[in-house]
Each structure stands twice: as C-alpha cells, then as structure tokens.
C-alpha positions as CSV (number, residue, x, y, z in Angstrom):
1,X,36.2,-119.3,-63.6
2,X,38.4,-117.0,-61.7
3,X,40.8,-119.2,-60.6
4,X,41.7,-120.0,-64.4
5,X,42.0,-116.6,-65.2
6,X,44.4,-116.1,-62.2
7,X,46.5,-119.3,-63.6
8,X,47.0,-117.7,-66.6
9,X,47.7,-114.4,-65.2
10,X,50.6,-115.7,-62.9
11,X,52.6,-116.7,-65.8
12,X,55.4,-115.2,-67.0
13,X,54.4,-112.1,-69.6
14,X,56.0,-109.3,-71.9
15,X,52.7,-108.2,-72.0
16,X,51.6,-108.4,-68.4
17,X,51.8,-104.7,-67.9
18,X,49.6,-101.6,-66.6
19,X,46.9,-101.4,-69.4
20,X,46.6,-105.1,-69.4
21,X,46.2,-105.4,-65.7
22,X,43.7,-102.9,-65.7
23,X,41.6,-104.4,-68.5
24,X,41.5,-107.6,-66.8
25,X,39.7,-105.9,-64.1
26,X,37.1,-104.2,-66.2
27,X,36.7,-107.6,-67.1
28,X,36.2,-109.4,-64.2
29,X,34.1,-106.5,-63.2
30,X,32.2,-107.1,-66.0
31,X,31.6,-110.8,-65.2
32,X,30.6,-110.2,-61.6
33,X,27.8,-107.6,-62.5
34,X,26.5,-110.3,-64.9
35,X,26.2,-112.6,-62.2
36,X,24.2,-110.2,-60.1
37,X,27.2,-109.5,-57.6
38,X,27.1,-105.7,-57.9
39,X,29.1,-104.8,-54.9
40,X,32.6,-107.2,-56.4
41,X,31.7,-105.5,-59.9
42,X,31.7,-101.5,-58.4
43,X,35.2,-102.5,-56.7
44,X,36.7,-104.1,-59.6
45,X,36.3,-101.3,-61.7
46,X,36.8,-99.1,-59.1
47,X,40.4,-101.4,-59.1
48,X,40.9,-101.3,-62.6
49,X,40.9,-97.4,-62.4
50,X,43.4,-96.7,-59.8
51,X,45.5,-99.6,-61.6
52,X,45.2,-97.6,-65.2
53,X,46.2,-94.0,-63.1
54,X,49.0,-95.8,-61.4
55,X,52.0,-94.2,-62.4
56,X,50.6,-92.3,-65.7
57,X,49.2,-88.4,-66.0
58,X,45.7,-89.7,-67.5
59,X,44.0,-93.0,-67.0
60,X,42.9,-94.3,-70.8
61,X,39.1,-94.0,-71.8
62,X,38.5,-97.7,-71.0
63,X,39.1,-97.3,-67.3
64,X,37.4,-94.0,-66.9
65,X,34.0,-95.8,-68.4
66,X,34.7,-98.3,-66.0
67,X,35.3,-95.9,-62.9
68,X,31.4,-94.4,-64.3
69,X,30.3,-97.7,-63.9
70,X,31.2,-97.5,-60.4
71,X,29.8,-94.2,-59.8
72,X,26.1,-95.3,-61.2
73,X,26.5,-99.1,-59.4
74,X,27.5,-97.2,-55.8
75,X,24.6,-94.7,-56.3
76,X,22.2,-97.3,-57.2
77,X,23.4,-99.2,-54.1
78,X,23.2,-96.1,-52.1
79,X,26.9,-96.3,-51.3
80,X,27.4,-92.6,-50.1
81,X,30.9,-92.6,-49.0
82,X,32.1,-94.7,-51.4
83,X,30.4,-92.4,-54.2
84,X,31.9,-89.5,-53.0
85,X,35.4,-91.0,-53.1
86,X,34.5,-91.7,-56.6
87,X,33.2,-89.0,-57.5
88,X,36.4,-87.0,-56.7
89,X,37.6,-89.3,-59.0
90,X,35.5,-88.8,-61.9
91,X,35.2,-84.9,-61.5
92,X,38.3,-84.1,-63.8
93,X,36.7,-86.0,-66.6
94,X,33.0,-85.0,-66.4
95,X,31.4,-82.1,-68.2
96,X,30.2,-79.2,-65.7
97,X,26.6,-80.3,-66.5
98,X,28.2,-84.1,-64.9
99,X,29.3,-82.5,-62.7
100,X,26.6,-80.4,-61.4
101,X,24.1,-83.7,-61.5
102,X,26.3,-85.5,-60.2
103,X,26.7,-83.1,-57.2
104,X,22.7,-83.1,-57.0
105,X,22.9,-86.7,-56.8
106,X,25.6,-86.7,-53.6
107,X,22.9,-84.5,-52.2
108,X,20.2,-86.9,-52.7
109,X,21.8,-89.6,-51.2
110,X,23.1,-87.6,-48.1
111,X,19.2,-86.6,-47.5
112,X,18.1,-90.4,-48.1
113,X,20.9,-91.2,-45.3
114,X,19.7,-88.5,-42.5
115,X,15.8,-89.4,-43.7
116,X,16.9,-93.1,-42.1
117,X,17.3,-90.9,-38.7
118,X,13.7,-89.3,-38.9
119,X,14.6,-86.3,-40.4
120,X,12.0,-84.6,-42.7
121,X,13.9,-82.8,-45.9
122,X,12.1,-79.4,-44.7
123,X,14.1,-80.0,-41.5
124,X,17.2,-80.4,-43.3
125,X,17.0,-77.6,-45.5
126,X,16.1,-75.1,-42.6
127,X,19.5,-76.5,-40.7
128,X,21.8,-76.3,-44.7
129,X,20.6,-72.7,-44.6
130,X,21.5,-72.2,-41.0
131,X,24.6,-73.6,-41.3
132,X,25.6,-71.9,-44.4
133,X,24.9,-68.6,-43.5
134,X,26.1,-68.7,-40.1
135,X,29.3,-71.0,-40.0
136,X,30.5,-71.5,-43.5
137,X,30.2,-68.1,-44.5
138,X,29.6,-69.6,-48.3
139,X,26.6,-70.0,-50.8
140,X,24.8,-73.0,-49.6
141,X,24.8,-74.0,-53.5
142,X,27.6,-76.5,-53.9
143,X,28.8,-74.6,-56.9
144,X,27.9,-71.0,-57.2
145,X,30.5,-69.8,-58.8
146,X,31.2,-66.6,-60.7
147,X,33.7,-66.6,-64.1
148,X,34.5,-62.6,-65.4
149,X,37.1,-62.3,-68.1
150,X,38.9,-59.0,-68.0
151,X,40.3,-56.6,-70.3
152,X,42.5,-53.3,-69.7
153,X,42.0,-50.0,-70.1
154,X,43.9,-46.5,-69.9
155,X,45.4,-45.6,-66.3
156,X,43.5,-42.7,-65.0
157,X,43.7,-40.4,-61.3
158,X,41.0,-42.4,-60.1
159,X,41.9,-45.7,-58.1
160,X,41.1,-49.1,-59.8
161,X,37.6,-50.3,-59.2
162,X,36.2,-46.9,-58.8
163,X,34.8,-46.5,-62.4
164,X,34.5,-50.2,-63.5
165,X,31.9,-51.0,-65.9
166,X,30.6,-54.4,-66.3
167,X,28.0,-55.9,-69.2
168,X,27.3,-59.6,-70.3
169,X,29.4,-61.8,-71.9
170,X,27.6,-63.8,-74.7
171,X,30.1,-66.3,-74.5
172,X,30.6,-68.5,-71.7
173,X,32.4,-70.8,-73.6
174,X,35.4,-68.7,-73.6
175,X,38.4,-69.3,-71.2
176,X,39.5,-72.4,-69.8
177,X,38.0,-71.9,-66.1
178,X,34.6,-71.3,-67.1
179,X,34.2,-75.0,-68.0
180,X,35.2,-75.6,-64.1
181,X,32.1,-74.1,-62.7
182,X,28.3,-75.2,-62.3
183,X,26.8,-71.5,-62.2
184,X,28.2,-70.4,-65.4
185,X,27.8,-66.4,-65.6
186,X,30.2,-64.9,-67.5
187,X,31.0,-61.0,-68.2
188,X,33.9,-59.0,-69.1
189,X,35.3,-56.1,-66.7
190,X,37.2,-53.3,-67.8
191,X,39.9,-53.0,-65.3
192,X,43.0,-50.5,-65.3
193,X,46.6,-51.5,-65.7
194,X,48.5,-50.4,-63.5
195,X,52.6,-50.2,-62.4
196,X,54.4,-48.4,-60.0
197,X,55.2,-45.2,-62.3
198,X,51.3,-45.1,-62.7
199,X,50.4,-45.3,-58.8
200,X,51.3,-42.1,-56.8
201,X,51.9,-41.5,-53.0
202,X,53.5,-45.2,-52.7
203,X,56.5,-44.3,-52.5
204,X,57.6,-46.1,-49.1
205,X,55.5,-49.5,-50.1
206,X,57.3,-49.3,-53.4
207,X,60.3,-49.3,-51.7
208,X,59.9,-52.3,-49.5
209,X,58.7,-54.2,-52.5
210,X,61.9,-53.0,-54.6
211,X,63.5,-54.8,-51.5
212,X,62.3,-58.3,-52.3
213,X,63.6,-57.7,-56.2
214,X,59.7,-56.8,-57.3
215,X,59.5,-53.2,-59.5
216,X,63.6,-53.6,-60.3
217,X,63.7,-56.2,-63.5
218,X,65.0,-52.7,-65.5
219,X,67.6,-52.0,-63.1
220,X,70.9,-53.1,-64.2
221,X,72.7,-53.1,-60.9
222,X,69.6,-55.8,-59.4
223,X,70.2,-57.9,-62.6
224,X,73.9,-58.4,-62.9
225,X,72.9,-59.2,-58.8
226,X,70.6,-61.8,-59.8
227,X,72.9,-63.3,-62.4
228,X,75.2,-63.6,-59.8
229,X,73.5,-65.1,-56.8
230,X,71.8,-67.8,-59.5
231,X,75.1,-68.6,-60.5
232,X,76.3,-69.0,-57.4
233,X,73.5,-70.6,-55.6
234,X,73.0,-72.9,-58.7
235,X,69.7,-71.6,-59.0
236,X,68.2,-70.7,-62.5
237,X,66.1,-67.7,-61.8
238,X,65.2,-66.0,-58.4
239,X,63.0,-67.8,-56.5
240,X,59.2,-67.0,-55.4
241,X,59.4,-67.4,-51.7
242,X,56.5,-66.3,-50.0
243,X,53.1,-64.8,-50.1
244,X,52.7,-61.0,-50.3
245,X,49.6,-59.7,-48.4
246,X,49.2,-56.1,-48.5
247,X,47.3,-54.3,-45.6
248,X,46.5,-50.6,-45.5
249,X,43.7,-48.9,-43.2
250,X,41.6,-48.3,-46.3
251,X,41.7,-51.2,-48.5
252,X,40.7,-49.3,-52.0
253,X,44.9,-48.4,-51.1
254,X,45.8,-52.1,-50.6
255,X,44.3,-53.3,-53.6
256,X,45.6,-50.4,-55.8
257,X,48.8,-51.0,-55.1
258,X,48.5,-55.0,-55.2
259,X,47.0,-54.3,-58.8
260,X,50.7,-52.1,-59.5
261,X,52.7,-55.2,-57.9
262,X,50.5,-57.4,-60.2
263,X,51.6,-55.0,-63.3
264,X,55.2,-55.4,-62.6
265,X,55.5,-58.8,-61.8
266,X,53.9,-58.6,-65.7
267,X,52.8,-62.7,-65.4
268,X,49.2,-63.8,-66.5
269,X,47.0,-63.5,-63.3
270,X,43.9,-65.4,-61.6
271,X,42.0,-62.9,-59.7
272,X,39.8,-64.5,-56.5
273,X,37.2,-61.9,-54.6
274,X,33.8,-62.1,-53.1
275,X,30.5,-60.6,-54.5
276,X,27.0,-60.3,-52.9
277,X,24.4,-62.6,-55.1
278,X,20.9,-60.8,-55.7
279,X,19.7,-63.3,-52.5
280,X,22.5,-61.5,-50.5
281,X,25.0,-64.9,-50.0
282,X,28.5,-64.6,-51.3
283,X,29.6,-65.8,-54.3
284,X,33.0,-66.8,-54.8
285,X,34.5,-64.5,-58.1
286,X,37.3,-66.2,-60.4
287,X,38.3,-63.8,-63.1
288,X,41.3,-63.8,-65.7
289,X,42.2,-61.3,-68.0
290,X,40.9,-62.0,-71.8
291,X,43.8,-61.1,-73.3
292,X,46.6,-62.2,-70.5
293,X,44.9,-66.0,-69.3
294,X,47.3,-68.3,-67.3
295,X,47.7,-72.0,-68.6
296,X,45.7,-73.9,-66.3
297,X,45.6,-78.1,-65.4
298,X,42.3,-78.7,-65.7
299,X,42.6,-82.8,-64.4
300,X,45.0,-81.6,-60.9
301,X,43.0,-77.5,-61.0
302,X,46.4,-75.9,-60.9
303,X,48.8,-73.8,-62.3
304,X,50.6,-74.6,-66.1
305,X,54.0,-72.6,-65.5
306,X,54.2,-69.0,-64.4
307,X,51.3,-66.9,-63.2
308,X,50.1,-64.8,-60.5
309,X,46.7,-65.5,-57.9
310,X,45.6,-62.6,-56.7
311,X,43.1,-62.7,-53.7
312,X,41.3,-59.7,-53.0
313,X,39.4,-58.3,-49.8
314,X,41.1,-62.0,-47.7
315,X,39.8,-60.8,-44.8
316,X,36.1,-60.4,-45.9
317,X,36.3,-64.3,-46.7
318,X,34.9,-66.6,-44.4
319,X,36.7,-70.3,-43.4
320,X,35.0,-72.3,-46.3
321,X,35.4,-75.5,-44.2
322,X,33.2,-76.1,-41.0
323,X,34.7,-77.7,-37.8
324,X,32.5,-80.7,-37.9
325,X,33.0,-84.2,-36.9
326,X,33.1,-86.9,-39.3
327,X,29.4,-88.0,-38.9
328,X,26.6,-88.2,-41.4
329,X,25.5,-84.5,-40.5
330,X,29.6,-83.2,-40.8
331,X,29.8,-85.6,-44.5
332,X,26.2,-84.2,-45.0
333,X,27.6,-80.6,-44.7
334,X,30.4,-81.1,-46.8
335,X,28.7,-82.5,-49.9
336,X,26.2,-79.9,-49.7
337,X,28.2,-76.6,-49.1
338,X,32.5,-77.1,-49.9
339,X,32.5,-78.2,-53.5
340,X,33.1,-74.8,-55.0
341,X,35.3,-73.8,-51.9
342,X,37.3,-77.2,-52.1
343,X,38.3,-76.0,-56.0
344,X,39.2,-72.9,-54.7
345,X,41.0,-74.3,-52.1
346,X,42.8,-76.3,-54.2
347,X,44.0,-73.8,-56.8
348,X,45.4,-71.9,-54.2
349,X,47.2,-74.5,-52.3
350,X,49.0,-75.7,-55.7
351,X,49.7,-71.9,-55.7
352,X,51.4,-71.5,-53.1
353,X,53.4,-74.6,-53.2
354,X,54.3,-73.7,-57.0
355,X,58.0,-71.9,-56.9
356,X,56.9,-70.0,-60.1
357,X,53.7,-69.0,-58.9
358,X,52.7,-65.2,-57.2
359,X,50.6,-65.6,-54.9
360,X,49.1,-61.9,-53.9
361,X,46.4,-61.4,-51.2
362,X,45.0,-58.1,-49.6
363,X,43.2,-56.8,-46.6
364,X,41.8,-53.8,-45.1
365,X,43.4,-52.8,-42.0
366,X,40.4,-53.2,-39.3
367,X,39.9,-56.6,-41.0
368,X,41.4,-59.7,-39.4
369,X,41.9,-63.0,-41.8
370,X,40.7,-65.8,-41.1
371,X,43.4,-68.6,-39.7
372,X,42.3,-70.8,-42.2
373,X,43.8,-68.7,-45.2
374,X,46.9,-68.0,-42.8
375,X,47.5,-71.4,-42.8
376,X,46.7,-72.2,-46.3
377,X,49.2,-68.7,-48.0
378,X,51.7,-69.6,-45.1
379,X,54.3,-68.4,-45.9
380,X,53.5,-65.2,-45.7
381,X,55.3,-61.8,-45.5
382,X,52.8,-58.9,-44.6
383,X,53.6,-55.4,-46.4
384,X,51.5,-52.5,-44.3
385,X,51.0,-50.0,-46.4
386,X,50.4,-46.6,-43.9
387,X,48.3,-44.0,-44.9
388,X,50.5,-41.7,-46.8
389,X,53.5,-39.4,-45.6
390,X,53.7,-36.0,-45.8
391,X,55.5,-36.0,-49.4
392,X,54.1,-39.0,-50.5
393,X,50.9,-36.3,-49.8
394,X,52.4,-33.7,-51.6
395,X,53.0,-36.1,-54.6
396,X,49.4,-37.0,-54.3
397,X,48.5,-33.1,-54.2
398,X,51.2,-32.5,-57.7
399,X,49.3,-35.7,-59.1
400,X,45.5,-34.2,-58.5
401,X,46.7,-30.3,-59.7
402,X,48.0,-31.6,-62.6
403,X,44.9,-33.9,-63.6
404,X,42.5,-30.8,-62.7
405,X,44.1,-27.2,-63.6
406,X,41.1,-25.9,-61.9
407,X,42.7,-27.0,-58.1
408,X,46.3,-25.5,-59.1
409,X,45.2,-21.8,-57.2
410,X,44.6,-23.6,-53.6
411,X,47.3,-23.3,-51.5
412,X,49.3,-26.6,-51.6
413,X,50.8,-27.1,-48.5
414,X,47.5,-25.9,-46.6
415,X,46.0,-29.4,-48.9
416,X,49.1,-31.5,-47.6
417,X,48.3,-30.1,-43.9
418,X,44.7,-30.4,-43.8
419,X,44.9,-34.1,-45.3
420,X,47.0,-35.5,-42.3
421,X,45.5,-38.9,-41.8
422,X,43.5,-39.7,-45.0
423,X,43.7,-42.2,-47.0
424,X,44.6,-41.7,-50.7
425,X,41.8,-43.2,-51.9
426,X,39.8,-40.9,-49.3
427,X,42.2,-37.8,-51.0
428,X,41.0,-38.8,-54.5
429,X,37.3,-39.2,-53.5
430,X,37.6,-35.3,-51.7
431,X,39.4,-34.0,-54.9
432,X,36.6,-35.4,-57.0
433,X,34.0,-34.3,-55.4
434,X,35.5,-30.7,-55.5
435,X,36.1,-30.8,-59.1
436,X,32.3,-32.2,-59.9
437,X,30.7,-28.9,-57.4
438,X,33.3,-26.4,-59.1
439,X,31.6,-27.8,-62.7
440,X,28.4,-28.0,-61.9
441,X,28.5,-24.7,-60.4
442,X,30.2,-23.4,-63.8
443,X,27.1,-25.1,-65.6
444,X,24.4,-22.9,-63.9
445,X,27.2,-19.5,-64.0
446,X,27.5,-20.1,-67.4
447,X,31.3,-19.6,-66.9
448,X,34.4,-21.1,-65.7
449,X,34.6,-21.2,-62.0
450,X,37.7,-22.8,-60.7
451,X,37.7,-24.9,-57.6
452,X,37.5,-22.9,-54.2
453,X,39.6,-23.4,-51.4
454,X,36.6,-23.3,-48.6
455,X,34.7,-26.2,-51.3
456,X,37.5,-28.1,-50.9
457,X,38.3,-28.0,-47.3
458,X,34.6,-28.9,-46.8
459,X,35.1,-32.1,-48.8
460,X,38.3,-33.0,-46.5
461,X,36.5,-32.4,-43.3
462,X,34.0,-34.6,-44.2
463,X,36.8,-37.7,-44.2
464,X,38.3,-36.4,-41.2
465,X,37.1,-37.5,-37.6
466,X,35.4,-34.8,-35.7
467,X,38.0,-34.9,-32.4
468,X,40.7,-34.6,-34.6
469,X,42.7,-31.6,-35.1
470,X,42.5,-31.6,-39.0
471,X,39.1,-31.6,-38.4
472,X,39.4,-28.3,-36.3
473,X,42.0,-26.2,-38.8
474,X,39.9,-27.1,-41.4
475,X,37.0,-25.8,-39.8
476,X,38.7,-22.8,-38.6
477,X,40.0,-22.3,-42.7
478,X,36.4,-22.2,-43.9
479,X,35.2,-19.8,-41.5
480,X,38.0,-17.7,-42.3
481,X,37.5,-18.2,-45.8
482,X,33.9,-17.0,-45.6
483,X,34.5,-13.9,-43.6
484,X,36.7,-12.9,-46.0
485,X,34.9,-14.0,-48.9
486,X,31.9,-11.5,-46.8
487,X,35.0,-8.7,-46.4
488,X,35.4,-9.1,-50.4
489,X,31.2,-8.8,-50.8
490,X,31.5,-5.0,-48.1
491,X,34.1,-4.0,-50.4
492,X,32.6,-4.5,-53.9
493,X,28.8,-2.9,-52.0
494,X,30.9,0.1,-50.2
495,X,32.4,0.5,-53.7
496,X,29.5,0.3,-55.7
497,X,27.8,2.9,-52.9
498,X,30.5,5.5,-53.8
C-alpha cells in the first residue's frame, strides 16, 4: 500500500508542496496506527510536523493535532526522551493548564524510568528536594512562577521599593505573560517612576550613563551627533550594544538608579527578581507595568520590537541549570526542576541578542554573579555606582531639608561630614527615622518640635561602623550636644533661682 502511494508521490506536481507533504504524513501516520504499528505512526506525525514548520512562522492546526498525537502515542509507549523533545514542541501551542499536565506527566515518566533501577518514589523525592535546594538554587516545582502587573505612582524622597504596597489582582487573565506560567498568582504593585531629574546624589553615575547616549535624547548637540554618525555609518538609529549592570555597595542605590535609567530609556519594560515563597524556596518574579506592557512572541517567548528586561538583585540568583551528566538522574533533574528557569532563560537570551532590546541587570556590591548569567548578558559593561561624593552628599542633604523643613536648623556641612561613607539609601533611612522621633515627640509635647541635631547624629552613628572615624565625631558631637543642652538646663535653673 505504501509503495503505491510513493508512485504517485514521485510524479511530477504543481501541487506537491509543504502542506501537501505534510498531510500525506498524517496520513500514513494514520494508517500505521490502524494497523497496530504505533511506533511508525508517533514518527510519522512527528514527520509531518517538522515538515508543516519547515520554513513557515506557524505549523497549520492539522499538523499540530498530529504532533498531539505523538505526544499521547510516546507517553503511552513510555518514550521519555522522545516525549520531551516533543513536548518542547507542543509547549507554544498548549494552554498553561496543558502545559502544567503535561509537565506532571514528564515527571511521571522520569519516576517510572529510575523505579526500573530500584528506586522507591520516597527516595526520589527526598534526592529532588536535595538537589533543588542545594544545587539549583530554584523551586523544585517545574513552574512556580510569579506574574505582578505594575502601575506608577508619584516620585517621592524615599527610594523605590521602600513603601510599595501590594494587594490581589482579581484578574489573572490580564497581560500576555500570565498565560505563560503554571502557578498563576497575579497582583498589581505600585511602583515609582523615576528619571534622572527625580533621583538625587547620582550625579557621577548619571554622568557615565550620559556617556553611552542614555539620559541625553533632549540634548540637541547628542542628536544632531546621532543623526550624523547614523548617516554615516548607514545605521538607522543608535545601536543597543551591551548589557548595563549596575553595582553599588548597597543595592537599594543600584536598583534606584537602574529604575531612573529604565525611566529614560522610556521603552515598555519586563522586570525579573526573586521572592521567598511562604515554604521559604525562591520564586522566580516576572512583572510588567499595566499600563506600559512590551509586545511579546508567545510561540519563540521573546521580544515584539523595542523593550527593556530589567533583572533585579542578579547576584542573589542562583545558576538555574545543574552540572549533571546526561543520564537518567541528570534528564530526571531537568524535567523536574528547569522548566520555569528554561523560559526565563530563554527570554533573556533573545534579549540580549535583540539589537533593540535593554537589557538592565543589578547587584549589590558584596554579591558576586553567578558565571552562568555572565555568560548568558555577555556583553556586559559594569557601571559601579560608589557611595556618594561629598556634593553628591550635600545634594542629598538640600534634597532631605527641603522635603522636611523641620531638618533645615542642623548644621549642613556637619550632615555632609558625619555621613562620609553611607549609603544614600542608608542617608534616607537616618533622615527618616529623625523626622518620625522629632513627630512623635511633638505628638506627646503637644507642639512642634523640630528635628535635633544630637537625634540625628544618633541615627547616623547607628549606619556607621564602630572603628570608623565618623563613628567617633559623631559620638564626640552628641556628647557635646548634651553637655550643652545640660549648660542650657543650669542656666534656665540658676535663672529661675534668682
């Protein structure tokens, strides 16, 4: 019977083209199932797949019903290798519910294949949980994922993330990524946006990123340069180049000013961080601003035109791929633990490779990434963002006095002294903290008390390391402050005496 319907098939066609080809699979596939050879029939359609995808964006309904066939023939036949090949396959076509069986069902067959080698499933569950808490450094759920859809609100003093509020989202439905993920929790967080002018004490990071043409799209000088070098390099805009990840010794200051560089590049964003689940594993966070999403290929999980991917904390990440061999325990680890991480992995690889894709990462400064993401962002250029300068402090100082009128009788450049060292975020926090005493101690005085200077060189000392000489002067201040504070008390007694 075959060999009749390859005589007709070698003859000459108009008609003998892709779709044709790829239905005469499916129907030879079709045949050999009838006649109880399963194996021929799960390669056949498996054939008359890659033969509809050959050369076009989307394979037509016909063949992906056939490539399902193959997915429920190699499960039933216990085919493991050859149903994960499929499955990656299938994936961009299922529903997450599909897909989250259908992950459950890789599993299944994994344990059925490490069962043949006398292990008990209690045996391999003990090893998935030591393996992913120890090497993978991810959930051991092969798709515990996190979707949050963000929305702005007005600048304020304190740094971003500091006063976030989260609540539930009764609509998981809405944005594109959430139909990518397994786990679907959804809520909305109320995020600042931020630029350069709203950012203070950056001044030398703002700087080097003016250098690579970021912060400078209103400066006519940089765009009559721009129009220049396209025209003569025959380029049509300026090119994206490399990956920017920002270090500073306190990373609250990294990502602030990553969020500022994410304001003025002013391109719909993909934000990537990890979160602590209530079992204490980390769970992978993908967010994207309600108002501002990115157009995303849902069949190839990339980028739709312009955008930015922002990846916060890198260095708190662990390598989401294990150094295993390729045996049945390695293939075993894989199935069970890297699904969400390989999505991940591969929005951020098509990413980077994008020309008209950001690519953002940040780190704290004690924290070493991974080689793994290295490798993955290369190239990268690294901006260290120091702690701040003496004016860049001074600015901070202006900044806080003009937020909190209550600060404006301390001695400035005593505050720009004293904070040698700190971090702005850490400058913020000691401000804060001063303003809150100074109000609550107005509360119980039943009048306005401004902030004191000795209050607010206690709050610096207490981000300053003890050996350091800060930590001394400031020390030496609030004694001096209180002696004469006890001068002021003889006074007003010696006074009231008289």
């Amino acid at each position: 019977m075959f060999e009749n319907d390859a005589d007709t098939n070698s003859s000459p066609s108009q008609n003998n083209d892709t779709n044709n080809s790829s239905a005469e699979y499916l129907r030879r596939a079709a045949q050999a199932c009838s006649a109880g050879d399963a194996v021929l029939g799960m390669h056949l359609y498996l054939a008359a797949f890659e033969k509809a995808s050959h050369g076009a964006y989307l394979s037509d309904s016909a063949a992906v019903d056939g490539l399902r066939q193959a997915w429920r023939l190699a499960c039933k036949l216990k085919e493991r290798s050859l149903a994960e090949y499929i499955f990656e396959k299938l994936e961009p076509y299922m529903t997450p519910e599909e897909v989250a069986q259908s992950a459950e069902q890789l599993q299944r067959l994994a344990l059925d294949k490490l069962e043949e080698f006398g292990l008990t499933r209690e045996d391999l569950e003990d090893m998935t949980d030591m393996i992913s808490q120890d090497f993978l450094g991810l959930s051991a759920a092969p798709f515990m994922m996190k979707v949050e859809h963000r929305q702005s609100k007005t600048p304020s003093s304190v740094p971003s993330g500091h006063d976030d509020v989260k609540e539930l989202q009764k609509k998981p439905d809405e944005g594109k990524a959430v139909e990518k993920t397994g786990d679907q929790v959804a809520t909305t967080e109320y995020i600042e946006r931020l630029t350069y002018r709203d950012i203070v004490g950056f001044r030398d990071a703002v700087a080097t990123m003016n250098g690579f043409g970021v912060g400078m799209q209103d400066d006519p000088q940089f765009k009559e340069l721009v129009e220049t070098l396209n025209v003569r390099h025959g380029l049509k805009k300026m090119p994206i180049i490399d990956t920017y990840l920002f270090r500073a010794p306190v990373r609250e200051d990294a990502n602030q000013f990553m969020s500022a560089t994410l304001g003025e590049i002013g391109l719909p964003a993909i934000r990537m961080h990890m979160e602590e689940n209530l079992q204490g594993m980390p769970v992978l966070c993908v967010m994207a601003q309600a108002d501002n999403q990115p157009k995303l290929n849902a069949a190839r999980n990339s980028f739709e035109g312009g955008g930015v991917l922002v990846l916060e904390d890198i260095d708190l990440w662990g390598s989401p791929i294990a150094d295993a061999a390729a045996d049945d325990m390695g293939m075993f680890a894989y199935a069970q633990l890297s699904r969400g991480a390989r999505e991940a992995i591969n929005l951020i690889r098509s990413a980077v490779e994008n020309p008209d894709v950001y690519v953002l990462a940040s780190a704290g400064g004690d924290g070493e990434v991974d080689g793994f993401f290295y490798d993955l962002l290369d190239p990268v250029t690294v901006v260290d963002i120091d702690d701040p300068s003496p004016s860049e402090r001074a600015d901070l100082w202006i900044h806080i006095a003009s937020e909190h009128p209550s600060m404006r009788s301390i001695d400035r450049s005593a505050l720009v002294r004293y904070s040698a060292g700190m971090s702005r975020f850490d400058i913020y926090m000691a401000a804060r903290e001063a303003v809150e005493d100074a109000y609550k101690a107005s509360l119980v005085a039943r009048r306005y008390q401004p902030v004191k200077a000795d209050n607010m060189y206690e709050k610096l000392a207490a981000y300053q390391p003890l050996d350091s000489e800060e930590y001394r002067q400031l020390e030496d201040a609030v004694i001096e402050d209180f002696r004469a504070e006890i001068d002021r008390m003889d006074d007003l007694l010696n006074g009231v005496g008289d």
